[in-house]
NUMAR-955273 format. One record per residue (C-alpha): residue in three letters; chain; y negated, z, x negated. Coordinates in nm, 3 decimals. Layout:
N
keke:ala | koldren:A | v:Y | w:Z | u:X
...
END
This chain:
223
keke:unk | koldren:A | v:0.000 | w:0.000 | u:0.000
keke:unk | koldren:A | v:-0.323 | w:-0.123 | u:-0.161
keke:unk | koldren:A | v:-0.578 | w:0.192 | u:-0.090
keke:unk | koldren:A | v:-0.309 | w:0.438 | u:-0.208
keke:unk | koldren:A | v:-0.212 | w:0.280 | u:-0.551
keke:unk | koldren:A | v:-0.566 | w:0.358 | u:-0.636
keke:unk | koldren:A | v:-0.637 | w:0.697 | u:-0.441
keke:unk | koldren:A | v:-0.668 | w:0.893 | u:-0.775
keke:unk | koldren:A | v:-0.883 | w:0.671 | u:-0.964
keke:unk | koldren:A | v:-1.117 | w:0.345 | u:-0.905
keke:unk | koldren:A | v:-1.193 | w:0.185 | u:-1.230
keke:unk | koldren:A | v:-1.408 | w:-0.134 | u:-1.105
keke:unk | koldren:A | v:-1.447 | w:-0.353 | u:-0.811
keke:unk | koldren:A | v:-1.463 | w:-0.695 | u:-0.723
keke:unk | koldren:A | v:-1.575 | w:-0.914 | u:-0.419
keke:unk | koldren:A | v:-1.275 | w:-1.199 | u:-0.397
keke:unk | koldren:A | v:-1.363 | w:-1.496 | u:-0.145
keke:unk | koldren:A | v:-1.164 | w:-1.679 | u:0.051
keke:unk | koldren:A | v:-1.237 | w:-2.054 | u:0.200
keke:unk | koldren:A | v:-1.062 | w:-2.156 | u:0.509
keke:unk | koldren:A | v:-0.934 | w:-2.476 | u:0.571
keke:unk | koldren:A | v:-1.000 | w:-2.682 | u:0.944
keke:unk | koldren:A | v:-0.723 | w:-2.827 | u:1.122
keke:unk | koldren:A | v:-0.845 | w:-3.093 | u:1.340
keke:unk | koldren:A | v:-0.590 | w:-3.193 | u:1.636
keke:unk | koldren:A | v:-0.648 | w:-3.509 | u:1.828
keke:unk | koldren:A | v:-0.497 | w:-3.541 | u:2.177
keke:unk | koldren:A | v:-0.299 | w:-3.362 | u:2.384
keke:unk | koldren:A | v:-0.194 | w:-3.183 | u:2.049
keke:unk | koldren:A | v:-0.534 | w:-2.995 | u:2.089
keke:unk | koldren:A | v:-0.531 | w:-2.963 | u:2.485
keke:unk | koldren:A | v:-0.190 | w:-2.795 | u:2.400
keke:unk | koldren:A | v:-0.279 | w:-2.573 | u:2.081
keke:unk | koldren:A | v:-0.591 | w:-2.418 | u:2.262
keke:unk | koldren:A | v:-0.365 | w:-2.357 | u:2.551
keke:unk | koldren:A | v:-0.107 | w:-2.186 | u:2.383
keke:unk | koldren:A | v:-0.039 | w:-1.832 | u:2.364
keke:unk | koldren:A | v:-0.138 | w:-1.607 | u:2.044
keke:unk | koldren:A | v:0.168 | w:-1.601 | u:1.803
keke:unk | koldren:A | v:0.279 | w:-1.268 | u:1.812
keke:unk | koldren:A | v:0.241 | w:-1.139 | u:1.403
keke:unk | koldren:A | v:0.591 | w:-1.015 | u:1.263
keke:unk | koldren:A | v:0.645 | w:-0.682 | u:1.080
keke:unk | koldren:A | v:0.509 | w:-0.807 | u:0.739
keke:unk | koldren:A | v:0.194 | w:-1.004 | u:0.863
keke:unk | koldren:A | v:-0.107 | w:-0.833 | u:0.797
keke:unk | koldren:A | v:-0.322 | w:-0.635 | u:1.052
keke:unk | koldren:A | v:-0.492 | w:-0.812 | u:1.327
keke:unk | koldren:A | v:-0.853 | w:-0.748 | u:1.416
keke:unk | koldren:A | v:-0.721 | w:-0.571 | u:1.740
keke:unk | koldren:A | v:-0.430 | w:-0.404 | u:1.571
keke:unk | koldren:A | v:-0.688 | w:-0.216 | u:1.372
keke:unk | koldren:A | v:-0.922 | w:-0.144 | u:1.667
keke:unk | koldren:A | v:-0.613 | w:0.008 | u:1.855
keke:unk | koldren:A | v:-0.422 | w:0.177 | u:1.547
keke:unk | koldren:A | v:-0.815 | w:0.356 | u:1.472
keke:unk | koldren:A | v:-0.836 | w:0.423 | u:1.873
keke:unk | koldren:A | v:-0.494 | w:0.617 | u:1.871
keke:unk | koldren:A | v:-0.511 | w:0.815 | u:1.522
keke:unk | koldren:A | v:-0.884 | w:0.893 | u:1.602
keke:unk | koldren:A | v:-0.752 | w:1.035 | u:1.969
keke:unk | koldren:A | v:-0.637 | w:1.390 | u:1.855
keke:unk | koldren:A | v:-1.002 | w:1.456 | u:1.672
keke:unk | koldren:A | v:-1.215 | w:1.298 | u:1.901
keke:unk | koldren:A | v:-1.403 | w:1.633 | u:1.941
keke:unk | koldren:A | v:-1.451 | w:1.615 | u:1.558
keke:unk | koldren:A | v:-1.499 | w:1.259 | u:1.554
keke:unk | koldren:A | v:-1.813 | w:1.290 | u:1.778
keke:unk | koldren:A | v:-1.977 | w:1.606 | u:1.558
keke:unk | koldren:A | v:-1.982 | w:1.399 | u:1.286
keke:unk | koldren:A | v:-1.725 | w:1.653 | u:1.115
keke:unk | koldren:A | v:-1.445 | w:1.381 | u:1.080
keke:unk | koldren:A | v:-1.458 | w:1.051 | u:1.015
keke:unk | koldren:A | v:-1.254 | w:0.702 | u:1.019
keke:unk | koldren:A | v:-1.273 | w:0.547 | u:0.671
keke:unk | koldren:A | v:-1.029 | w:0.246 | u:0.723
keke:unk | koldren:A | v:-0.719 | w:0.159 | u:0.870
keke:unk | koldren:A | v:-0.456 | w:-0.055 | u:0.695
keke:unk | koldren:A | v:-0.045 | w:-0.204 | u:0.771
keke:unk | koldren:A | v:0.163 | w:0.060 | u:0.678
keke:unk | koldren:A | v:0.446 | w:-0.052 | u:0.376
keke:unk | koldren:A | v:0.701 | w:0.226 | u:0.419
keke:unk | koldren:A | v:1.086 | w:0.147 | u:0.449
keke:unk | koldren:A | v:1.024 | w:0.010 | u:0.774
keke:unk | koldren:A | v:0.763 | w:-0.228 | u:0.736
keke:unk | koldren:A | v:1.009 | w:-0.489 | u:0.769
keke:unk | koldren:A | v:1.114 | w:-0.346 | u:1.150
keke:unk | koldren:A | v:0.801 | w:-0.247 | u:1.283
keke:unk | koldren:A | v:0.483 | w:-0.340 | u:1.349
keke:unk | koldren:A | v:0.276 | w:0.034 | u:1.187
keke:unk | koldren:A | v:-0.036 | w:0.133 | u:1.076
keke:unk | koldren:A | v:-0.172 | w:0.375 | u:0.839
keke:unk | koldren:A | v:-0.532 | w:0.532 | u:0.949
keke:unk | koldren:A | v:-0.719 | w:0.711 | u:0.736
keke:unk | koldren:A | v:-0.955 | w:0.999 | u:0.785
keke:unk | koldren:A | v:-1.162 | w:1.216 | u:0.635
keke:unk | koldren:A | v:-1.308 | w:1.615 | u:0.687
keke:unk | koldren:A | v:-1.600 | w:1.695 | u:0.571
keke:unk | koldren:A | v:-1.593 | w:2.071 | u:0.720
keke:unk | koldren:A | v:-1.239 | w:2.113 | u:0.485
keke:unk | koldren:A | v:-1.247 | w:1.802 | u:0.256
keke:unk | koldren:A | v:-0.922 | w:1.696 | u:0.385
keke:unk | koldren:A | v:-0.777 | w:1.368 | u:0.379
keke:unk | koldren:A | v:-0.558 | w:1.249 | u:0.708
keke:unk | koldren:A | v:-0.353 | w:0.983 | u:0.711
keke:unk | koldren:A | v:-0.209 | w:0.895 | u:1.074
keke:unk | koldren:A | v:0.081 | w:0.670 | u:1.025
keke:unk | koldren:A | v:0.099 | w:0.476 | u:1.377
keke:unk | koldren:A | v:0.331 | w:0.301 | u:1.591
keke:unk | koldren:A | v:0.160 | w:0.009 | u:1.766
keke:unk | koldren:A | v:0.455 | w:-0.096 | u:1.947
keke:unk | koldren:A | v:0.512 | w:0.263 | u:2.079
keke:unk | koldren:A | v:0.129 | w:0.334 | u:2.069
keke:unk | koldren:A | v:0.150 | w:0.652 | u:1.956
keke:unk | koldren:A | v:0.100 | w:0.821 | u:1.645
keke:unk | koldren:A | v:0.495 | w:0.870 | u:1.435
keke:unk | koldren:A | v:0.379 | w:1.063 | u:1.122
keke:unk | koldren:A | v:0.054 | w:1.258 | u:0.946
keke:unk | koldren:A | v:0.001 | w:1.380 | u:0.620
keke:unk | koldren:A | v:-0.292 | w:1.609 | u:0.507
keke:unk | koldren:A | v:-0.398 | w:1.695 | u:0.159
keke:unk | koldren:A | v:-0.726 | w:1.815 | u:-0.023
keke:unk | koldren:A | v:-0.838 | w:1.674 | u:-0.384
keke:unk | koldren:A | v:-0.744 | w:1.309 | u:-0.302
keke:unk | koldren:A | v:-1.048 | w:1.053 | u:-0.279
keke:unk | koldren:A | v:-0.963 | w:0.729 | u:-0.120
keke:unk | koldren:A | v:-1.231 | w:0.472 | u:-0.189
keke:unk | koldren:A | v:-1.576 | w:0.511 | u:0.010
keke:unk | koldren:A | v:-1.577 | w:0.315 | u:0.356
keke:unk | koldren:A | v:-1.858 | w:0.073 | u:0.392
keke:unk | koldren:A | v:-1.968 | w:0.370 | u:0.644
keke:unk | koldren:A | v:-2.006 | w:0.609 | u:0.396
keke:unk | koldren:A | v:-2.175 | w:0.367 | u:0.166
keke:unk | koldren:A | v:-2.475 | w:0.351 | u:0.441
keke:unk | koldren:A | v:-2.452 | w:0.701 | u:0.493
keke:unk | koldren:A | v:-2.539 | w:0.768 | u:0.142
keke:unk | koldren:A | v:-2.805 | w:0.556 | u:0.144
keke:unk | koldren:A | v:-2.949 | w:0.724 | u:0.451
keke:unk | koldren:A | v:-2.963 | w:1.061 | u:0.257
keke:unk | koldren:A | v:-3.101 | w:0.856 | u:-0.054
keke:unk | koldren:A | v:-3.397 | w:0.739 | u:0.141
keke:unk | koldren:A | v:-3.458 | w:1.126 | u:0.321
keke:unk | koldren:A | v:-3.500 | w:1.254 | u:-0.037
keke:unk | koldren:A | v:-3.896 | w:1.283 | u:-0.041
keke:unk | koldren:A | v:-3.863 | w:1.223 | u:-0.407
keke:unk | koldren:A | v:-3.607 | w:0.909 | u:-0.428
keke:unk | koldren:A | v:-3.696 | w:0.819 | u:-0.108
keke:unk | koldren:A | v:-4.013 | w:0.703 | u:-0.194
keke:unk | koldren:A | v:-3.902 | w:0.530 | u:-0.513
keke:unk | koldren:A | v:-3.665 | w:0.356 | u:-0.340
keke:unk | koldren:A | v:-3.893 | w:0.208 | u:-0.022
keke:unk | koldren:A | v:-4.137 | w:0.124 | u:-0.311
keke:unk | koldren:A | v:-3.910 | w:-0.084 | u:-0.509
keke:unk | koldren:A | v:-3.808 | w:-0.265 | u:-0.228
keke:unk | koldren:A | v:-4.112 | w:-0.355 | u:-0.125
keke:unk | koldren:A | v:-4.228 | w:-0.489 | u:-0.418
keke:unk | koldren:A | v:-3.883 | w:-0.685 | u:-0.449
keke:unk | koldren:A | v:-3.902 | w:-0.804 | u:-0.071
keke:unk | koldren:A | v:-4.265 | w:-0.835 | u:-0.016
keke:unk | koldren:A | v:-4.223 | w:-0.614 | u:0.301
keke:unk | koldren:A | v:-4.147 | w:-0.277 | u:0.414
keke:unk | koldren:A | v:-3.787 | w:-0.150 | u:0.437
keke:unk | koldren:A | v:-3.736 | w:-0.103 | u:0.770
keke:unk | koldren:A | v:-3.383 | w:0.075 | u:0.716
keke:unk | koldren:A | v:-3.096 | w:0.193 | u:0.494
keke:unk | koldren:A | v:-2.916 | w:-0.120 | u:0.631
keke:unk | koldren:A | v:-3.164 | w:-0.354 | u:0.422
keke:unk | koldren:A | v:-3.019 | w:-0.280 | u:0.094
keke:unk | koldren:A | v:-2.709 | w:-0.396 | u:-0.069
keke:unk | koldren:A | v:-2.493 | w:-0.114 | u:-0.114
keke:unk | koldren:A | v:-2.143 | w:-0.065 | u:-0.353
keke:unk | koldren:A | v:-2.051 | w:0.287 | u:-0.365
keke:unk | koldren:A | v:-1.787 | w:0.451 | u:-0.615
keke:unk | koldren:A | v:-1.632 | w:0.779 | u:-0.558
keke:unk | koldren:A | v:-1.727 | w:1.038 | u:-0.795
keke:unk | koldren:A | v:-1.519 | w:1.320 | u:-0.997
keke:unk | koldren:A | v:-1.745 | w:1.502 | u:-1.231
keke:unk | koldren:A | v:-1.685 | w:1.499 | u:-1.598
keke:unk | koldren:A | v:-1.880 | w:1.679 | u:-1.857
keke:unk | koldren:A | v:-2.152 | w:1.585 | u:-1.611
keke:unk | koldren:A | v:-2.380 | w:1.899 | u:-1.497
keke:unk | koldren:A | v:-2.531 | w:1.922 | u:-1.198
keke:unk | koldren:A | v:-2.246 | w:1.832 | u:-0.952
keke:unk | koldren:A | v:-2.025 | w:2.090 | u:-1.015
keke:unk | koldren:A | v:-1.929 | w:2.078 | u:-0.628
keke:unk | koldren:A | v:-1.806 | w:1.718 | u:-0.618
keke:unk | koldren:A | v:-1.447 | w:1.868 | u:-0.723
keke:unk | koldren:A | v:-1.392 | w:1.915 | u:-0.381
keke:unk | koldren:A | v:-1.627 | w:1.776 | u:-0.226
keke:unk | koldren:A | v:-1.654 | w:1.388 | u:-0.084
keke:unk | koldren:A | v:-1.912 | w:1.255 | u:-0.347
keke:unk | koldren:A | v:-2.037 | w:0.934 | u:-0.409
keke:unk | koldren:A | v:-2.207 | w:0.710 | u:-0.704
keke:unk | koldren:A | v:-2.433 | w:0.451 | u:-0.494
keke:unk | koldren:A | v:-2.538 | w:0.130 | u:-0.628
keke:unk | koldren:A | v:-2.809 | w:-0.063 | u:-0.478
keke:unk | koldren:A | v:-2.925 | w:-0.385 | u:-0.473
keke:unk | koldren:A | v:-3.266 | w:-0.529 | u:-0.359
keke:unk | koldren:A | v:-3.397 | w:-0.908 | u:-0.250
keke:unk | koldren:A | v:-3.399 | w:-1.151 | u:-0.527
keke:unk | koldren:A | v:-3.034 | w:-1.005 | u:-0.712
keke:unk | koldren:A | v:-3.211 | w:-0.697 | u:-0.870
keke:unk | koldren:A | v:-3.058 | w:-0.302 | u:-0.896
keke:unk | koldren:A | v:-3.190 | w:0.019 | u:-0.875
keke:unk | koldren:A | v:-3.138 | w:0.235 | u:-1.174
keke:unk | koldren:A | v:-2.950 | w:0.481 | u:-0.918
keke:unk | koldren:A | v:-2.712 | w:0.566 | u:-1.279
keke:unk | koldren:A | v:-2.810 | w:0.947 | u:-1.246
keke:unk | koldren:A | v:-2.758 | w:0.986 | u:-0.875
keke:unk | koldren:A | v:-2.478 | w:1.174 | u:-0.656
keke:unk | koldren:A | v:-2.453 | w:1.201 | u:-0.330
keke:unk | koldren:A | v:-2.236 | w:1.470 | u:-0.157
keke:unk | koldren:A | v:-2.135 | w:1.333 | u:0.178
keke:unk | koldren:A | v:-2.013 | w:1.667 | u:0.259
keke:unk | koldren:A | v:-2.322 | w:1.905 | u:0.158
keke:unk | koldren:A | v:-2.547 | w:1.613 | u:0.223
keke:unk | koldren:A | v:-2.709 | w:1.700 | u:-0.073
keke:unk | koldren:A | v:-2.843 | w:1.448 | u:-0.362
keke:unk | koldren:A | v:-2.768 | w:1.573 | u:-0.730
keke:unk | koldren:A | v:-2.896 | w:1.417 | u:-1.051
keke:unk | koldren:A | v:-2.694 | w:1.392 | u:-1.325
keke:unk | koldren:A | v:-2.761 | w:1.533 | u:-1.684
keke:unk | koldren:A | v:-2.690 | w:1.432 | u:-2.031
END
């Protein structure tokens, strides 16, 4: 499973694009392909954009209460590769508590629609969701000191006012703390290294900045 083999430890990233190809059918060929029913996926196909909708709905169900505080969050959902991938149609959801910094995984059924196994641990960091990534910039641009910095590089870059956190080009990186000081609570806590990118390709020298999705706090780094 791709998001597990690099729970521990993210050492870069990379943006990989894919180009589709057109079919074009002439005829009844097309009267009959845009008539016909979706194929239905088999147990090694990935995820459909419903699939992940519904597997989210179900493993979200159980914490909706938590869900709606804003204590627990959905990071991601992804096709479940245990021993019976090759049987059944599952999905793993993953979710996140800030209260406890746990990590939930929901394994789910979606032919049974229900949810067939969960796991909990602490001290495990999947990769940030592109949720928390905005999230952290949100907090970023709160901070009366970086705040400012930020909405006046941007507008300089842009030529106009940033009207929101959305604006910005964001790539996030969990962080564990090193020799680091200052973030002494990102052992436990969820923590994140933000990157941001402004109009016309540039980046903000964000190298010194944490921010602790669970304390909602912004530490800078020293060295």
């Amino acid at each position: 499973m791709g998001r597990r083999r690099i729970m521990m430890t993210l050492a870069g990233a990379g943006v990989a694009a894919v180009a589709g190809t057109a079919l074009l059918l002439s005829g009844g060929q097309g009267s009959q392909a845009a008539g016909a029913a979706p194929a239905v996926p088999a147990a090694g196909d990935p995820l459909t954009g419903q699939e992940v909708t519904r597997a989210g709905d179900i493993a979200s169900a159980v914490s909706r209460a938590h869900l709606a505080a804003g204590r627990v969050k959905l990071l991601y959902v992804e096709r479940d590769d245990g021993k019976d991938a090759e049987e059944r149609r599952r999905a793993d959801a993953y979710l996140y508590d800030y209260a406890t910094d746990r990590l939930i995984v929901r394994t789910v059924d979606l032919g049974q629609g229900r949810v067939v196994a969960e796991s909990v641990t602490q001290g495990v960091q999947p990769p940030p969701s592109g949720a928390e990534e905005l999230r952290a910039a949100e907090l970023l641009l709160a901070d009366p000191e970086y705040g400012r910095g930020v909405r006046e590089s941007y507008a300089r870059a842009a030529g106009r006012p940033l009207r929101s956190a959305s604006d910005l080009g964001l790539r996030g990186l969990i962080f564990t703390p090193g020799q680091e000081g200052g973030a002494r609570r990102c052992e436990t806590h969820r923590c994140v290294r933000l990157f941001v990118r402004l109009p016309g390709n540039t980046w903000l020298d964000t190298s010194r900045i944490v921010v602790d999705l669970s304390a909602k706090q912004i530490y800078t780094l020293e060295w």
